[in-house]
N, C-alpha and C positions, 0 to 999 in steps of 0.2 A: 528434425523439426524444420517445421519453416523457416523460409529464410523471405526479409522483409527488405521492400523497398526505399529505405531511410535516408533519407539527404543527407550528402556528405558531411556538410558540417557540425553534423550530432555525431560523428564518428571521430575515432581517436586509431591513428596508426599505431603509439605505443601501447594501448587497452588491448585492442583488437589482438595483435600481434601476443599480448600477455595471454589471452583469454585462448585464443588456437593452441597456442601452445599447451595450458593445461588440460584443454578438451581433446588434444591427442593423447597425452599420457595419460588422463582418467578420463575415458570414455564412460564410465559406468558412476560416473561423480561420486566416488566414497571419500577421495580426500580433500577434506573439507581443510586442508592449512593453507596460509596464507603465502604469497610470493613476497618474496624478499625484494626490495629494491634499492641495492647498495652503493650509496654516493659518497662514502667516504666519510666526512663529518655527521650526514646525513643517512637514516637508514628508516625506509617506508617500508612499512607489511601493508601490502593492499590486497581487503579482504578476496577470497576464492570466489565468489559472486556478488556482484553488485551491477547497479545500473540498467538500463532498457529489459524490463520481462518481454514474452511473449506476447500478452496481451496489449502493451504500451506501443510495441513495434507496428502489430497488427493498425493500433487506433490512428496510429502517425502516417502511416501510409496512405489509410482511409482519407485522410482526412484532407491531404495535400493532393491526391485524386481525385476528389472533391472540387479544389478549387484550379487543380487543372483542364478540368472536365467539362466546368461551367463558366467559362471565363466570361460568359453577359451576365449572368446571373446574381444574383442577390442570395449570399452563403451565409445562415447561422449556426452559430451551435449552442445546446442548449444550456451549456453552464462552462467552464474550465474543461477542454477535453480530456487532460491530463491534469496533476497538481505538480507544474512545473512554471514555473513563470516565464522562463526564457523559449522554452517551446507555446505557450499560451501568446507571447508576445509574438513571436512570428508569424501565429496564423493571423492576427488579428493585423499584421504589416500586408499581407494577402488579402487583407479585405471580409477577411469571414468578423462577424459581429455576435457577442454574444447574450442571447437571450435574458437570460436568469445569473444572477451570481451564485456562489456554491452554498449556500443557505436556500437557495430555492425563492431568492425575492424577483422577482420580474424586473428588468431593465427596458426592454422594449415590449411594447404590449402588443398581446395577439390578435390585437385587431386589424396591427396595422401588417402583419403579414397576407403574402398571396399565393396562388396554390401555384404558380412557377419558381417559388423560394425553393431554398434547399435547407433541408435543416436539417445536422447532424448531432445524432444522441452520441454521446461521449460513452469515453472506455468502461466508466462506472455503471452506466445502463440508465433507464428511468422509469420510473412510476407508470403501469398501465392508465393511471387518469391523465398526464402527460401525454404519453403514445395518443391515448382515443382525441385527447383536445389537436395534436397535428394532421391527426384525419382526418378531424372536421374541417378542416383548414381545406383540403383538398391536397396535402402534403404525405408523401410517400413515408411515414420514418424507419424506413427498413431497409431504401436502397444507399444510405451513410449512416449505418450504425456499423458503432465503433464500439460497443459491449462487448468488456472482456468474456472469452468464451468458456475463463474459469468459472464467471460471474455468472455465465448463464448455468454451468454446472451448478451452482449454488442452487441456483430458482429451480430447477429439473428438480433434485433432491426433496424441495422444499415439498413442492409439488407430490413426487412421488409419496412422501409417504404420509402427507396429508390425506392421499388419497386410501392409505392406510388407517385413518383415524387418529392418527398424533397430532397434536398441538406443536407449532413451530418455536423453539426459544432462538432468537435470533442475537446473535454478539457479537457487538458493532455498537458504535458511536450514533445516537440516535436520530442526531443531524445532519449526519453525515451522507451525500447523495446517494452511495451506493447502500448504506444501510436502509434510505428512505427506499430505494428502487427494490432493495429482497423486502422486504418488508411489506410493498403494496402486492408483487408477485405471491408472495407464500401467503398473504389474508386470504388471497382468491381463492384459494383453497382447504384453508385449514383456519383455525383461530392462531391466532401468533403476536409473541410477545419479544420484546427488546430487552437484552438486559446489556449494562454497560461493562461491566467488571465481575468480578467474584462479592465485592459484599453487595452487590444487586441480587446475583445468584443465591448468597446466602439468605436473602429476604426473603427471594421466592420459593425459596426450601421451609423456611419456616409455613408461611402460608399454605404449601402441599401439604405439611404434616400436623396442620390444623395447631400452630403454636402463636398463631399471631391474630387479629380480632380482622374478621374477612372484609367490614368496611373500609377499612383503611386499606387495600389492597386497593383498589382505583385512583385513589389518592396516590399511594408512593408512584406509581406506576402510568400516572396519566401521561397521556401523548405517546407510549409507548405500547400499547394494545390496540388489537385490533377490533371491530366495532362488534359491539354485544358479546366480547368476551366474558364468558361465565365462569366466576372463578369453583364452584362447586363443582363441574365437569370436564372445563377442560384445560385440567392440571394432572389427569388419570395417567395419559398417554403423549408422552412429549417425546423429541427429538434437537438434536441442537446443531445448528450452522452458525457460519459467521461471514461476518465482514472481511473479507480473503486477505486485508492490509492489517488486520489485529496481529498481536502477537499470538503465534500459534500454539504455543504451550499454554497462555492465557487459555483458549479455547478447549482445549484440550482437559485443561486444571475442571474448566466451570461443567463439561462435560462429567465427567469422571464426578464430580460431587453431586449432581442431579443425578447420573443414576445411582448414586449411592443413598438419596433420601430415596426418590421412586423405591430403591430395593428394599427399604427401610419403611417405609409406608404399607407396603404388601408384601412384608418377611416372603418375600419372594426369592425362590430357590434358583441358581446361576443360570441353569438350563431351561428357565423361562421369562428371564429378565427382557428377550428380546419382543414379548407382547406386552411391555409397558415402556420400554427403552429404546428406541430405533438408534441405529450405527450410521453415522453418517462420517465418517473417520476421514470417508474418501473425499471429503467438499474443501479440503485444508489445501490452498494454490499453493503449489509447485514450487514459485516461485517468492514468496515469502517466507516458504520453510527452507531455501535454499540461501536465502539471501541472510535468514536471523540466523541460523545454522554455521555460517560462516563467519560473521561476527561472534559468535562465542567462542570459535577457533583462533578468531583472530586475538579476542580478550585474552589467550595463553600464553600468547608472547609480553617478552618483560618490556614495557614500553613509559614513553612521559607523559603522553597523551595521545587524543586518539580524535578524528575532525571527519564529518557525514557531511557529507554532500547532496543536498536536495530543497527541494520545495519548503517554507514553512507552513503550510498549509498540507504537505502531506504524512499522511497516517502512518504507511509503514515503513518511512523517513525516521521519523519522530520514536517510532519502536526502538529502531535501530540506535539510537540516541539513546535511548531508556535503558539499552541492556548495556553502554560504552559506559555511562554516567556510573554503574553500579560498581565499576571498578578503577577507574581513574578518570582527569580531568577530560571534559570532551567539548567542542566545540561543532556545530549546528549552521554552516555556511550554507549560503545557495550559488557561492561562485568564489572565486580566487580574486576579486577585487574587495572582498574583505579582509585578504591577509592587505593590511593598511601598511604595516613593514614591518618590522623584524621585531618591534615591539609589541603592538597592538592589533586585534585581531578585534571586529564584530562578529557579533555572533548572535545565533535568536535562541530565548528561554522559552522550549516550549509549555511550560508549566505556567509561565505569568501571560504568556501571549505579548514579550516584550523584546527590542532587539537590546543586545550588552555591545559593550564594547571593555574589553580584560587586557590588561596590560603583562606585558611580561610571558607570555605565552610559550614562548621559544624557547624555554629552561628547564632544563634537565645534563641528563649523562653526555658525555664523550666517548661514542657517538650519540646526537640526539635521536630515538627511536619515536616515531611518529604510524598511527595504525591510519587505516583510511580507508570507508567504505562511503556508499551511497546508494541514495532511495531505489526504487524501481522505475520511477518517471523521469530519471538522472540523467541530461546526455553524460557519453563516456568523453568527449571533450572538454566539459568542466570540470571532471576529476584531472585529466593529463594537464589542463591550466593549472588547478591545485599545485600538485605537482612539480610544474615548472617554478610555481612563482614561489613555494618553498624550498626551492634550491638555489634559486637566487635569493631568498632572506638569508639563509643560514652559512654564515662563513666556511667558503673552503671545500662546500659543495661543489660534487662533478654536478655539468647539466646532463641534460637525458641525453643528448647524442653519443658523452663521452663513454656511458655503460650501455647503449643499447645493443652492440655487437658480443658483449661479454653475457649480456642479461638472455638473448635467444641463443647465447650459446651454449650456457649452463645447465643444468639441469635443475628442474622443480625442486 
């Protein structure tokens, strides 16, 4: 795979060195357990993957090429290129300013751009009504796009088999930039609808199988269809993608139960489910199924708690949280200056949209067993911070240097 131009200090000599280490011995990634990190009083499993995907490295490099490139120039971008604050703050210490916030409200208006500006679409991608409004500008948006090229798999798909006659179900967060961006891409071709969850799914299964009264179907489902969608037609012939930051078994669940109404609508026989059901299995990023995959590995170990490092604003940050939460206490940082000290830890509830602050966090067994992943727009230096600064809370912990020659000496 590529290898990406990334500024050293998003890098971590300890990550890095962890991460070689298991990419030699499973070259073919089946093992999904987590690396032991043994300090003695202290004992960290850090998830088998976490931190910078491919696509986030790709957008970070774009982007700071960008403002290497153009250093008279006037650099925007057109929302959060990432959903990482501390990479967000940097480029914006660089001078790049940004457009729109991640809701899509306009911060600076397009009038007052000029066709020597640079303006860079971010990793999420955006709306072709966005694209056409930078052209009118007299603005290139293609030579700094930063669209992950999972995300453009998504739209290909979408596309493709629109052009088959399927309706698009798309599953994804409705607000969310990169849902809004599949979404305006796959109308262009096909009618397409948003669902949020499985009992969204289940709504829209009722309505295929004629069980729910068809006006109210515009109603539950406003803002999230595409224009002059006809619920009589085109509910025949569907297909499902997602927002590549959902959880992937979610997508997979809402899958599997639409075509099991479709099948169920037209007692349709296995060997010809694929003229009402399109396969889209392959649009599921890499790097999400890599990342929650590892986290359920890591949930095997007997642990006190378990602490995600990332954005609060990001999506499959917050997954990751979701599936830690389902089996013991977890904690939702965006840096190591949360750990306040050995008592009290801040932390953000992404269910209320509010930050905590929990006392007492740092108890459990002898030794305390601590799990620890992170989002995909994570640098791996804010986990190795982690890290440091709960080995200095916890009594009696080595610090990193004192395990690092025993840790790459060992074996997986």
């Amino acid at each position: 795979m590529k290898s990406f131009n990334v500024p050293l200090f998003y890098r971590s000599d300890l990550i890095t060195g962890i991460k070689n280490k298991r990419k030699q011995a499973d070259k073919l990634k089946k093992d999904f357990c987590p690396t032991l990190l043994d300090f003695g009083s202290l004992q960290i499993y850090l998830a088998r993957h976490f931190g910078f995907c491919y696509g986030v490295e790709n957008a970070i490099e774009i982007s700071f090429r960008a403002v290497d490139e153009n250093p008279t120039k006037r650099i925007f971008l057109l929302s959060e290129m990432i959903h990482n604050p501390q990479v967000n703050e940097d480029l914006q210490s660089r001078g790049i300013q940004f457009l729109m916030d991640t809701g899509g409200k306009q911060i600076i208006p397009w009038e007052t751009l000029k066709a020597d500006d640079i303006v860079i679409i971010p990793a999420f991608g955006t709306t072709l009504e966005i694209e056409a409004k930078i052209k009118s500008l007299g603005i290139s948006p293609v030579h700094y796009n930063t669209t992950c090229p999972f995300v453009e798999r998504v739209w290909n798909k979408a596309e493709q088999i629109g052009e088959n006659g399927y309706t698009v179900v798309i599953h994804g967060k409705p607000k969310h930039e990169e849902t809004r961006a599949t979404f305006s891409h796959s109308q262009s071709h096909t009618p397409s609808i948003v669902v949020y969850d499985m009992a969204e799914a289940i709504k829209l299964g009722e309505y295929i199988l004629g069980e729910k009264e068809p006006s109210s179907f515009y109603t539950e489902f406003a803002g999230q269809l595409s224009e002059g969608f006809d619920l009589e037609k085109d509910l025949n012939k569907i297909g499902v993608v997602n927002q590549t930051t959902m959880l992937a078994t979610d997508t997979q669940a809402i899958a599997d139960y639409l075509r099991g109404i479709i099948k169920l609508k037209y007692q349709a026989a296995e060997e010809v489910m694929s003229n009402y059901f399109a396969d889209t299995r392959d649009t599921l990023c890499y790097a999400t199924n890599d990342n929650q995959t590892s986290v359920r590995h890591l949930l095997m170990q007997d642990a006190d708690l378990a602490i995600v490092v990332g954005g609060y604003n990001s999506s499959n940050t917050s997954h990751l949280v979701e599936l830690c939460e389902e089996k013991l206490p977890t904690y939702y940082i965006c840096g190591e200056e949360e750990l306040i000290d050995a008592n009290s830890i801040q932390h953000w509830n992404y269910h209320q949209k509010i930050k905590n602050t929990t006392h007492g966090y740092l108890q459990g067994g002898k030794p305390l067993k601590i799990l620890i992943s992170s989002g995909a727009s994570c640098p791996d230096a804010l986990v190795e911070g982690v890290i440091r600064r709960l080995t200095a809370l916890v009594p009696g912990a080595k610090n990193i240097e004192a395990i690092r020659e025993n840790l790459f000496k060992q074996e997986n």
